[in-house]
Backbone as CSV, one residue per row, in Angstrom:
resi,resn,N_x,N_y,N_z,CA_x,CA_y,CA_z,C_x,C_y,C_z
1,UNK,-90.166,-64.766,28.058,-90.552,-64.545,29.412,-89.319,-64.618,30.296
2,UNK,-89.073,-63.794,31.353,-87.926,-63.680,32.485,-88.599,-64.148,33.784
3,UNK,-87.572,-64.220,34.471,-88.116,-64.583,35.746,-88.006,-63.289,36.830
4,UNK,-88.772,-62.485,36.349,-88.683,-61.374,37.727,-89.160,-60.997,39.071
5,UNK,-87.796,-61.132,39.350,-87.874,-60.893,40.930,-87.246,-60.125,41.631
6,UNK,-87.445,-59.674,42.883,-86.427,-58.759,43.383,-84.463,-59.462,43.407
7,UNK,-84.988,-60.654,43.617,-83.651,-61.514,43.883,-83.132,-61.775,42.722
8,UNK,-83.695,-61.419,41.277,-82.953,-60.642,39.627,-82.745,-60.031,39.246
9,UNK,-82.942,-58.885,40.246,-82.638,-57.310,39.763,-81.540,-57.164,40.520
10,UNK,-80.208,-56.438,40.114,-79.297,-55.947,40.543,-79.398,-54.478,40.415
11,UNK,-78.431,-53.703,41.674,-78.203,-52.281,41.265,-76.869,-52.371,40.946
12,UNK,-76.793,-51.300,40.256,-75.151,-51.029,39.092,-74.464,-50.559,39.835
13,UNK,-73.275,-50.730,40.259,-72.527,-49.895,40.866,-71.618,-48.345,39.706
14,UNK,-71.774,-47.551,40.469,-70.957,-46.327,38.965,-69.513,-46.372,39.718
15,UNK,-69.474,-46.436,41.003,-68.098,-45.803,41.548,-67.653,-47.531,42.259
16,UNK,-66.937,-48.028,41.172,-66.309,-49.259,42.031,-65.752,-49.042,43.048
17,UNK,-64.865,-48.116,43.797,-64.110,-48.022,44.757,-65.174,-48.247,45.991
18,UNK,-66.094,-48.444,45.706,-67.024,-48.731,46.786,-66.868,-50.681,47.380
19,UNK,-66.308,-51.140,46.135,-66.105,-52.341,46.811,-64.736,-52.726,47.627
20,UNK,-64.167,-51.715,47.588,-62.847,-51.610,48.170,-62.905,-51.474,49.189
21,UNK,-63.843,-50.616,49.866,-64.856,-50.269,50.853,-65.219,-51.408,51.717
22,UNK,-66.027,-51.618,51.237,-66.358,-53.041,51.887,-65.794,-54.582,52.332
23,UNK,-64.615,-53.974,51.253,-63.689,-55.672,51.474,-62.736,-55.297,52.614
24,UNK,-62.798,-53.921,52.747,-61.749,-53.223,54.240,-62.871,-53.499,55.336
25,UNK,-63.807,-52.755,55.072,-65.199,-53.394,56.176,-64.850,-54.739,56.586
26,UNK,-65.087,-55.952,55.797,-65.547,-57.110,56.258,-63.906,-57.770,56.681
27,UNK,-62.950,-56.705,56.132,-61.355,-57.727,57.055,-61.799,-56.959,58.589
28,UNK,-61.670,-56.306,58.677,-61.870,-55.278,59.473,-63.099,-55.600,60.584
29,UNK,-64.288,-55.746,60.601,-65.338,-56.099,61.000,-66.384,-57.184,60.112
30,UNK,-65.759,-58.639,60.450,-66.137,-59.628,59.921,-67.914,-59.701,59.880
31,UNK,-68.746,-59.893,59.046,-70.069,-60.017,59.098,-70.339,-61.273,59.756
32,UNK,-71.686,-61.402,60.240,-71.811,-62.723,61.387,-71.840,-63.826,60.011
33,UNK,-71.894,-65.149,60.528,-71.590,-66.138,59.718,-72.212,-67.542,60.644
34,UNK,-72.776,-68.489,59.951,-73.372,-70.017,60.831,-72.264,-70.772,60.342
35,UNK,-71.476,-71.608,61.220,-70.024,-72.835,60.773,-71.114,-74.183,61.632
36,UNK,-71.007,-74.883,60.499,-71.893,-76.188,60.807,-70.583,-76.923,60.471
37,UNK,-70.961,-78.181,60.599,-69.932,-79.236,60.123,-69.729,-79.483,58.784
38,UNK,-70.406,-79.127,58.074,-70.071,-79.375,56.595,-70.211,-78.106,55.821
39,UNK,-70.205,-76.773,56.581,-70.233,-75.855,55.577,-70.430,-74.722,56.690
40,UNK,-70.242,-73.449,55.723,-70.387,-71.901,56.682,-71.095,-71.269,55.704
41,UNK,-71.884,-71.074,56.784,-73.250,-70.273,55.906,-72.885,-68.740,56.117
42,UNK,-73.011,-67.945,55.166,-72.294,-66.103,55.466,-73.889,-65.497,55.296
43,UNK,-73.805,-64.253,56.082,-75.122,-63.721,56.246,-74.839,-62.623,54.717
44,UNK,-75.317,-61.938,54.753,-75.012,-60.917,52.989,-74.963,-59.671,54.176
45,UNK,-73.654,-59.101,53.417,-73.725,-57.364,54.060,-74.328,-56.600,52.628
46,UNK,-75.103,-55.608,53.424,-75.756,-54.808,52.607,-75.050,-53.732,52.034
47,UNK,-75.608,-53.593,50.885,-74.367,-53.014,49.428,-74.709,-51.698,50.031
48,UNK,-74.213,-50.519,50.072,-74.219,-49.123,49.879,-75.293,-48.412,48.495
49,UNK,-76.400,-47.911,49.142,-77.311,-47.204,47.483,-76.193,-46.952,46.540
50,UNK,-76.908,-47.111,45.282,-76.424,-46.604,44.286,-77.025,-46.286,43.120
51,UNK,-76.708,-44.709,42.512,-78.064,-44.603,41.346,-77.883,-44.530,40.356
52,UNK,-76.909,-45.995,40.092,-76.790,-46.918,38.443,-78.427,-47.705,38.321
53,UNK,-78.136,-47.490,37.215,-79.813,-48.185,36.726,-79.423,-49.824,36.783
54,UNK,-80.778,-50.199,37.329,-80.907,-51.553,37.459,-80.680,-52.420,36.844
55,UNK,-79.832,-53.602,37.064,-79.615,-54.650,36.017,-79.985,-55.975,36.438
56,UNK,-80.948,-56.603,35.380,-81.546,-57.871,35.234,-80.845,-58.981,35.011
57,UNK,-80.969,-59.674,35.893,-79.594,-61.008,35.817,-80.646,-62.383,36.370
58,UNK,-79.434,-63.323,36.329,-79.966,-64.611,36.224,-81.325,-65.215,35.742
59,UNK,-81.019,-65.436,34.377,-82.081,-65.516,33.670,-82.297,-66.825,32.880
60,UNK,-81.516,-67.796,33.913,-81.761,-69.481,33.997,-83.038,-70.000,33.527
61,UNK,-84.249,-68.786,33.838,-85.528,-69.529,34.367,-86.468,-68.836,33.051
62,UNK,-85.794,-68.450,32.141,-86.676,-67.455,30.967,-86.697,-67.814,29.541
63,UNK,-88.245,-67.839,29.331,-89.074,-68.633,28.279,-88.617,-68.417,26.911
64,UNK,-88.251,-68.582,25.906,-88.240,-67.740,24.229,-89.138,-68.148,24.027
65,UNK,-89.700,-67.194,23.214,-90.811,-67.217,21.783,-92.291,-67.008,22.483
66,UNK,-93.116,-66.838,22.011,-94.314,-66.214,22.354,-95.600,-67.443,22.594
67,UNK,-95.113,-68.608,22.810,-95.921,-69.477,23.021,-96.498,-69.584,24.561
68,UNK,-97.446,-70.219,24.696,-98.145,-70.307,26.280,-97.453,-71.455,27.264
69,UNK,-97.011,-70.829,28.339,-96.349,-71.895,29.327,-97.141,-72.510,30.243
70,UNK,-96.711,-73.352,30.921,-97.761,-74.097,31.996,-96.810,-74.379,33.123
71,UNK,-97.116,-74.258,34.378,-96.444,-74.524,35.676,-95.648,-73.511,36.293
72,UNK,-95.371,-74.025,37.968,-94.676,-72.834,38.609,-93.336,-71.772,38.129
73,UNK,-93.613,-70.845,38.296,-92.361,-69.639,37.835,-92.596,-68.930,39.078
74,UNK,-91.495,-68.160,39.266,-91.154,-66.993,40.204,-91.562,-67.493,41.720
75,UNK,-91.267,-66.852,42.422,-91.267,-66.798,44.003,-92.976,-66.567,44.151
76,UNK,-93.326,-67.253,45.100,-94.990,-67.455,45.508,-95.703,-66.028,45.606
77,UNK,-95.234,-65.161,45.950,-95.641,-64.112,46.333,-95.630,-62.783,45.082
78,UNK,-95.115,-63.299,44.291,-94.628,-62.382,42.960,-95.451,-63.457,41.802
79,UNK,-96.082,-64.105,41.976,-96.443,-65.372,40.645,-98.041,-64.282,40.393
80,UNK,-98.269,-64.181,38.942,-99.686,-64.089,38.479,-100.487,-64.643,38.633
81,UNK,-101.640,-64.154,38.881,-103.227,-64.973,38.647,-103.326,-66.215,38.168
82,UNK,-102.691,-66.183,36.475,-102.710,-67.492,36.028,-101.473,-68.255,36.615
83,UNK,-100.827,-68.230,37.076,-99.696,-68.853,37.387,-100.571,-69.814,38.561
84,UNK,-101.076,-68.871,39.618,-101.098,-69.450,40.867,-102.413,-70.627,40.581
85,UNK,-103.219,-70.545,39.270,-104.376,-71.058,39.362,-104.094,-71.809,38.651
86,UNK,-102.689,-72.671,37.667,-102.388,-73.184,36.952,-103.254,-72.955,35.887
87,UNK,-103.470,-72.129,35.349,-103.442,-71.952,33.760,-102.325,-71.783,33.053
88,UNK,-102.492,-72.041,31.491,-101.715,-71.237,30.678,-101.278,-69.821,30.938
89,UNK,-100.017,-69.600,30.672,-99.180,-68.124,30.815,-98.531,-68.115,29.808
90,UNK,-98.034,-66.726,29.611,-97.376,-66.010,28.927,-96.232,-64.873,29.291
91,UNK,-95.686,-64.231,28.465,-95.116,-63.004,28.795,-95.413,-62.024,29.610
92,UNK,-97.059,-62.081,30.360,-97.446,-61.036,30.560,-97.605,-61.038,32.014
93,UNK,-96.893,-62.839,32.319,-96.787,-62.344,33.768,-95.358,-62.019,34.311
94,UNK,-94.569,-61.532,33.873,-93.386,-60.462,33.384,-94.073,-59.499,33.707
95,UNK,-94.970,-58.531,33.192,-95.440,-57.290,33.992,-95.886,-56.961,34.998
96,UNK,-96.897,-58.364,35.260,-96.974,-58.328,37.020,-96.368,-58.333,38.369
97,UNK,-95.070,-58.956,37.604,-93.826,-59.236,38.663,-93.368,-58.069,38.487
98,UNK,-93.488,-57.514,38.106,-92.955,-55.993,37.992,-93.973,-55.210,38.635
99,UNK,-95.153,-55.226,38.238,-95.919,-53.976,38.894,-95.853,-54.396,40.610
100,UNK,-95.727,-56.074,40.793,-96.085,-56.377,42.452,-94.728,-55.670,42.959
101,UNK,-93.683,-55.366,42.639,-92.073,-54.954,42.919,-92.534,-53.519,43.451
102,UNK,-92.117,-53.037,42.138,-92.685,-51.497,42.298,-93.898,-50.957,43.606
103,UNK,-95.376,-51.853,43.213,-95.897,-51.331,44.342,-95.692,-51.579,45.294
104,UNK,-94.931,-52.834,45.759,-94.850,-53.561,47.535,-94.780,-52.293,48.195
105,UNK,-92.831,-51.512,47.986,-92.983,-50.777,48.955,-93.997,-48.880,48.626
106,UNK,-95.052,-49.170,48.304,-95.872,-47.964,48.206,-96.900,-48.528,49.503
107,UNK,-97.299,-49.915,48.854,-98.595,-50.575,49.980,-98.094,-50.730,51.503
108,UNK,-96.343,-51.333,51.849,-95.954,-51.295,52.841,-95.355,-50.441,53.703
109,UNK,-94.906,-49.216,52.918,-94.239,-48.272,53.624,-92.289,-48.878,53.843
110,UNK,-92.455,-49.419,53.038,-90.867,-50.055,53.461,-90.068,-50.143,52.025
111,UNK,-88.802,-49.559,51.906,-88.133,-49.529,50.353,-86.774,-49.976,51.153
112,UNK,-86.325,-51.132,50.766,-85.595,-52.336,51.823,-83.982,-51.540,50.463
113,UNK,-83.451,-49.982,51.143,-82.298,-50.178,50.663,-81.630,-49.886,51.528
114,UNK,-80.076,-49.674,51.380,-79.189,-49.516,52.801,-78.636,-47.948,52.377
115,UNK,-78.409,-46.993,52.652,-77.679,-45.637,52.768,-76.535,-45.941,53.692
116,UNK,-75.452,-45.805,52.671,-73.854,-45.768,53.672,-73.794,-44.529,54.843
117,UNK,-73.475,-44.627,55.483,-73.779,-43.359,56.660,-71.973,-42.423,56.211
118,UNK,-71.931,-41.332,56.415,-71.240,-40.794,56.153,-69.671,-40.534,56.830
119,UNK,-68.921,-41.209,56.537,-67.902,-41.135,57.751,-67.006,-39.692,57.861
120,UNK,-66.774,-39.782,59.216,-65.784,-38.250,59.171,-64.469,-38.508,59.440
């Protein structure tokens, strides 16, 4: 079992020079940032699309072997039936976190990516 979420899926970059891009961006036009006394919190600049296939990462939180699990997994809003009702789980709520992904933005009208605008 994995822990899938939107916040485990990465997109691939094909053309690295795109981060070259961005590290001129952010000398250049610093992204906003919170400076507390014990730390600076950085807001995330949004990556440029890209149509490398998706890659599944941080996988801290993922089960081996085909036995039945018990207790919280994944983000509240992405958790299965049995998850949320504390039953036994399995692998198969891995597909749900997937199908809730996929459909969000069909049900909401919203596909949360960024398009680099084209410079001249």
């Amino acid at each position: 079992m994995l822990d899938i979420s939107p916040n485990n899926v990465l997109q691939s970059i094909q053309d690295d020079s795109i981060l070259s891009q961005i590290e001129q961006d952010e000398i250049e036009r610093p992204i906003a940032r919170k400076v507390l006394s014990d730390r600076i919190i950085y807001n995330s600049r949004p990556m440029p699309f890209s149509a490398g296939p998706p890659v599944l990462c941080d996988l801290g939180e993922a089960r081996v072997g085909n036995k039945k699990h018990r207790g919280d997994i994944m983000p509240g809003i992405y958790r299965a039936p049995e998850v949320v009702l504390g039953m036994d789980w399995d692998s198969k709520v891995d597909t749900w976190a997937v199908g809730v992904m996929v459909s969000a933005p069909c049900a909401t009208g919203v596909l949360s990516i960024y398009v680099q605008p084209k410079l001249d």
